[in-house]
N, C-alpha and C positions, 0 to 999 in steps of 0.2 A: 509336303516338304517342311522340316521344323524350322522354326525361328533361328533367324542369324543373334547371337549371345555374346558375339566376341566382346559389347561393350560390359558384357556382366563381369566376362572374366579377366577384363584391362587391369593390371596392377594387383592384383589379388594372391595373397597368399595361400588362404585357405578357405573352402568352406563346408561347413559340417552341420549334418552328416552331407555324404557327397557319395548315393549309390549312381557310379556312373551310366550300367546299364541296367536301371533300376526304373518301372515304371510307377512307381510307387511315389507318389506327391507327395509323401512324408519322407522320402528316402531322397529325392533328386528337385532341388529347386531348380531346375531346368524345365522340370515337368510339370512342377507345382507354376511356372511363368504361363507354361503352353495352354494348362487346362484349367487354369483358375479361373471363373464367370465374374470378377470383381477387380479392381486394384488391389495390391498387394500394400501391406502397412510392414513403413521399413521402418526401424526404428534406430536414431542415433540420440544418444546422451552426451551432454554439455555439462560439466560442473564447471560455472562463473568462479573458479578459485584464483582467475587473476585478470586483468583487466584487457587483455590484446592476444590476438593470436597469430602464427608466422603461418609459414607456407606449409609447413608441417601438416597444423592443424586442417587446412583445408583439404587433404586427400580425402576422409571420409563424408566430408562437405560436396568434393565433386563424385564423389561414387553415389551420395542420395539425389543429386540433380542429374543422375546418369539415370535410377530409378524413375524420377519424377518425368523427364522424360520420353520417357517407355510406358508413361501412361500409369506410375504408381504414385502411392501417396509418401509422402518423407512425414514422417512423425519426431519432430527434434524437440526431444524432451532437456531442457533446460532445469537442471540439478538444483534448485534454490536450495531444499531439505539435505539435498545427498552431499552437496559440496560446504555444507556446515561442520560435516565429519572429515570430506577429503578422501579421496580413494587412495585407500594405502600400496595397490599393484605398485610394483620396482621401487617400494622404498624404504630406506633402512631406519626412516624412525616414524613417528607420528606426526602426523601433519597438523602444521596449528588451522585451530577451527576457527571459520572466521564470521564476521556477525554475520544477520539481515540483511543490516543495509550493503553494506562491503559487497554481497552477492548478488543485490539487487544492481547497485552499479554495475556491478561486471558483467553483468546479463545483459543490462540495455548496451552495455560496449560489443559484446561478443554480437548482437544480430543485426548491429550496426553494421561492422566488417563481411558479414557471412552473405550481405543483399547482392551483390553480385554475381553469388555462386549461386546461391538457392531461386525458384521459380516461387517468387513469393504472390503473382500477382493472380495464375493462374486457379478459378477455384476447382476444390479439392485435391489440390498436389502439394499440399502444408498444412499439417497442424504443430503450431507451437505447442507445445505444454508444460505445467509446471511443475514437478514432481513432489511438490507440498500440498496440490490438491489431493492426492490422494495418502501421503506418508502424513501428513500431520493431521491423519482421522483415526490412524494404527490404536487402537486400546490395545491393553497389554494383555488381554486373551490372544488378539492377530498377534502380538510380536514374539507368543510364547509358541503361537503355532506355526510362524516363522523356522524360528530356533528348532524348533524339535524336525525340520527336516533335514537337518546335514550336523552333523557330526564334529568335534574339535577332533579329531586326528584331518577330517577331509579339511579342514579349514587349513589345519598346519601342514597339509602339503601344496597350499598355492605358493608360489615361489616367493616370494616376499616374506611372507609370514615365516615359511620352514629355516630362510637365512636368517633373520634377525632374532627365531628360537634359540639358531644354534650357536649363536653368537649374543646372546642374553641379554640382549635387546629388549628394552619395555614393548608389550603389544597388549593395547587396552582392550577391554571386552566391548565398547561401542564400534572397533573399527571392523569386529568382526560380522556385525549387522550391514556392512556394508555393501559387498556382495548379496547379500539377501536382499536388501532393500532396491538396488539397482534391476538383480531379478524380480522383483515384485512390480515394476514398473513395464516390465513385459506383460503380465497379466493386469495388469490397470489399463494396458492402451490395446491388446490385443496385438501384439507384433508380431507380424510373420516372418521377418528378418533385421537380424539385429546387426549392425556395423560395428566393427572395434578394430583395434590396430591389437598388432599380434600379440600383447600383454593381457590385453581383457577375455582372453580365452575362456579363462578359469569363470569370470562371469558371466558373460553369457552364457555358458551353460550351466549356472547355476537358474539364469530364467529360464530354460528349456527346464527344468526339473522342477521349478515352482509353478510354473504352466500345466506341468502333466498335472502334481499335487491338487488343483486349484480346478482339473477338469476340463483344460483347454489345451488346443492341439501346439505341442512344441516350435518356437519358431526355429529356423537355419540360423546358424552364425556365420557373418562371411568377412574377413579377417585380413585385414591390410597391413601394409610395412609401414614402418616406422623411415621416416625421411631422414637420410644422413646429409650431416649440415655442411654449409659451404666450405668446412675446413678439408671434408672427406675422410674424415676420423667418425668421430662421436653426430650422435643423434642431434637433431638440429633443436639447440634450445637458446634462449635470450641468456640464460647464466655462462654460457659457453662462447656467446658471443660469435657465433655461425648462423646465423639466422637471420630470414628476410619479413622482417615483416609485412603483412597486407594492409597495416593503415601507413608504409613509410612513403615518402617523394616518390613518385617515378623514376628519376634521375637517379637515385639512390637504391631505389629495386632494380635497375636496368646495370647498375654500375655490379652492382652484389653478383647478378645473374651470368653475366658477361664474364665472370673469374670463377664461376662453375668449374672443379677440375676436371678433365678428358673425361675419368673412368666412372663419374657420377651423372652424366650427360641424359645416356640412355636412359636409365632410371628418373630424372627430371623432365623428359619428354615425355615417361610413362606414366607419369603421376600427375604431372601438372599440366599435362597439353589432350588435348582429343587430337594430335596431329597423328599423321601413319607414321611407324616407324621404320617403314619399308623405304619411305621417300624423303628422309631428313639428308643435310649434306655430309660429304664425306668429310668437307674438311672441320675439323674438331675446333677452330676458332670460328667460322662458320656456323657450326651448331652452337657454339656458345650466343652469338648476336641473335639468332636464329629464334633460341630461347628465351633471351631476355626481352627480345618484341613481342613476342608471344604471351606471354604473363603478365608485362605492363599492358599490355592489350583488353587482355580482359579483366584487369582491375580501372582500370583510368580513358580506355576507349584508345580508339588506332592517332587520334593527334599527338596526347599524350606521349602515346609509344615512340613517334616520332622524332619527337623532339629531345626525349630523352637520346633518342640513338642518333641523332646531329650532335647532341651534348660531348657524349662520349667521345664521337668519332671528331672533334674539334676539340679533342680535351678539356672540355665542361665550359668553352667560353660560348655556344650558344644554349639559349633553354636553362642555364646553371640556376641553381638556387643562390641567391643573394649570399654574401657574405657578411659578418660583423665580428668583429674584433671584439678579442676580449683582453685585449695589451690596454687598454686604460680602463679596466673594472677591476675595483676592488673587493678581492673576497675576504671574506666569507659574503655569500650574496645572496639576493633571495632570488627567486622564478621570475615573482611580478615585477623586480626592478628589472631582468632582465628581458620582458617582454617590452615594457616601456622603453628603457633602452636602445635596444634593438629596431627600433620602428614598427613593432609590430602591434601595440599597443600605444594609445594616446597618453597615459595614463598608470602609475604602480594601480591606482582607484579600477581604473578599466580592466588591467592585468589579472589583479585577486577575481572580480566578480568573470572574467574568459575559463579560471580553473577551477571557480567553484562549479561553472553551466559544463566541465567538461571539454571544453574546445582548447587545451592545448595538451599537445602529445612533444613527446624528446623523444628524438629515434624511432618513432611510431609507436610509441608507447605512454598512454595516454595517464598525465598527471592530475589529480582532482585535491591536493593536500596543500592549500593556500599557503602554507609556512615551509613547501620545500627550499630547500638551503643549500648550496654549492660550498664546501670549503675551498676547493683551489680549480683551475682553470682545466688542470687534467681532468678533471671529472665529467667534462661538458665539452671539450676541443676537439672537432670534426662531428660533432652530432648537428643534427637538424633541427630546429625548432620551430614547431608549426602552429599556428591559430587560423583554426577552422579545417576547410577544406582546399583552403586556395594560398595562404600565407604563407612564406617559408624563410627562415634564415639559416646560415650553415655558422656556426661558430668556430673561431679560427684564432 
């Protein structure tokens, strides 16, 4: 009798190659699961290109702890090298490069967030990795033997690239290392399977061809959707202003979650929940609280969850985040005066040295730049302002 797969195939868009009645472990990871004598190395890449991640980001987060799981190892390779250039997929100009250190921070932020998702404790079901251990050893004999396997017509047909040709768009010659380098990173860790949301197509199989190149057997790609944000429009991102963050309040994930429109529901039970979707309720504000326990749940644990959803259902007078007024502050203003302030800090002294160590986030979005500056009250009225992991004020 074969293995039951359904959690391979929860949420998934594609995966390839996908020979369905294929006994062939090169042709069907179904069968490459059944008859492999080892764990399987799944591999997801991270580029630290910004400091916090939303709910977005954690599908390919919960599809490697669906692997991990199952008895496989998640190989999350952390981009320091790759996210210096910036992955140009879906964009129309060049991405500014950002230093060392900038990436360094944003990597210790990004595995901060991601411990809840990931089996970090159990051994061998986690390798971090750095993807500068092996790209910043590249000599320019490897990176000419890089280059010479793919072609500038095949580059200029990955979608990004081919729009901003045709539309005479600058496209420097480092980003097109790019793709190359992210596949080389399959052959550096050995990946049997590679995760990406349904734009990284185009590279991952650029590692399946640097794998053959190189002598080693091609991994699968297996190809998730991109999360439409709480507007129900557009893709869920912080520039858009639809999006939930995993470092934000409870109250404030539970409030976000809860105004889910109807026809995104399904899709957020499939992405963000291991529930059946056979047994969810019929009635669609139902499924909205339904889902907001669920998510605060496994970010913050079931008290958390709780209290957020007495918050709500008493219109935020129990469990609320404190309030503070910003009707007698004068802007232009700095962060630290408004940690002190606020009561959240003893101190402007105490304030600077909580965002130089990192521990305060706005809107769950973690600030580390001692000299940030508010010019007017719009800027900052109804966001959340946290130090640590337990302090909270709502600005008002």
């Amino acid at each position: 009798m074969g293995q039951n797969f359904s959690w391979l195939h929860r949420g998934i868009v594609e995966i390839f190659p996908q020979g369905d009645n294929s006994d062939q472990q090169s042709e069907s990871l179904e069968k490459l699961l059944e008859k492999a004598n080892r764990p399987l190395r799944v591999k997801f890449g991270i580029d630290p290109t910004g400091a916090d991640i939303h709910l977005g980001h954690s599908i390919p987060m919960r599809k490697l702890r669906a692997f991990q799981d199952a008895g496989h190892t998640a190989v999350l390779i952390i981009g320091d090298f790759t996210a210096r250039i910036g992955d140009p997929s879906g964009k129309s100009e060049t991405r500014r490069q950002l230093s060392p250190e900038e990436v360094q921070q944003n990597a210790k932020n990004y595995l901060e967030q991601v411990r809840p998702i990931l089996d970090f404790d159990t051994p061998g079901r986690l390798e971090v990795r750095y993807n500068s251990e092996w790209l910043d050893k590249l000599d320019l004999g490897k990176i000419l033997e890089l280059l010479s396997t793919m072609t500038v017509q095949q580059m200029l047909a990955k979608e990004g690239f081919a729009e901003r040709y045709k539309k005479e768009n600058p496209i420097f010659i480092h980003e097109f290392l790019y793709p190359l380098m992210q596949g080389y990173d399959s052959v550096a860790v050995d990946s049997d399977v590679e995760l990406g949301a349904t734009d990284q197509k185009f590279n991952i199989a650029v590692g399946r061809d640097l794998q053959r190149h190189f002598g080693k057997k091609p991994q699968f790609g297996l190809l998730l959707p991109i999360l439409v944000g709480t507007d129900g429009v557009q893709k869920m991102s912080k520039s858009l202003n639809n999006y939930v963050a995993v470092g934000e309040h409870p109250s404030q994930k539970y409030q976000k979650l809860q105004g889910v429109p109807d026809e995104l529901l399904l899709q957020y039970f499939e992405l963000l929940t291991d529930l059946s979707l056979d047994n969810l309720p019929e009635n669609p504000r139902d499924r909205q609280k339904l889902l907001a326990k669920e998510v605060v749940t496994q970010y913050h644990g079931e008290q958390a969850a709780k209290e957020a959803e007495l918050a709500a259902a008493s219109g935020g007078k129990t469990g609320e985040v404190p309030e503070y007024s910003l009707a007698g502050v004068e802007f232009p203003t700095k962060l630290f005066y408004l940690l002190n302030a606020s009561g959240l800090c003893k101190s402007s002294g105490e304030g600077r040295r909580k965002i130089q160590e990192g521990g305060v986030r706005l809107d769950g979005e973690k600030i580390t730049d001692t000299d940030t500056t508010f010019n007017n009250s719009t800027e900052i009225q109804g966001k959340v302002l946290q130090l640590g992991k337990n302090k909270f004020v709502k600005l008002v």
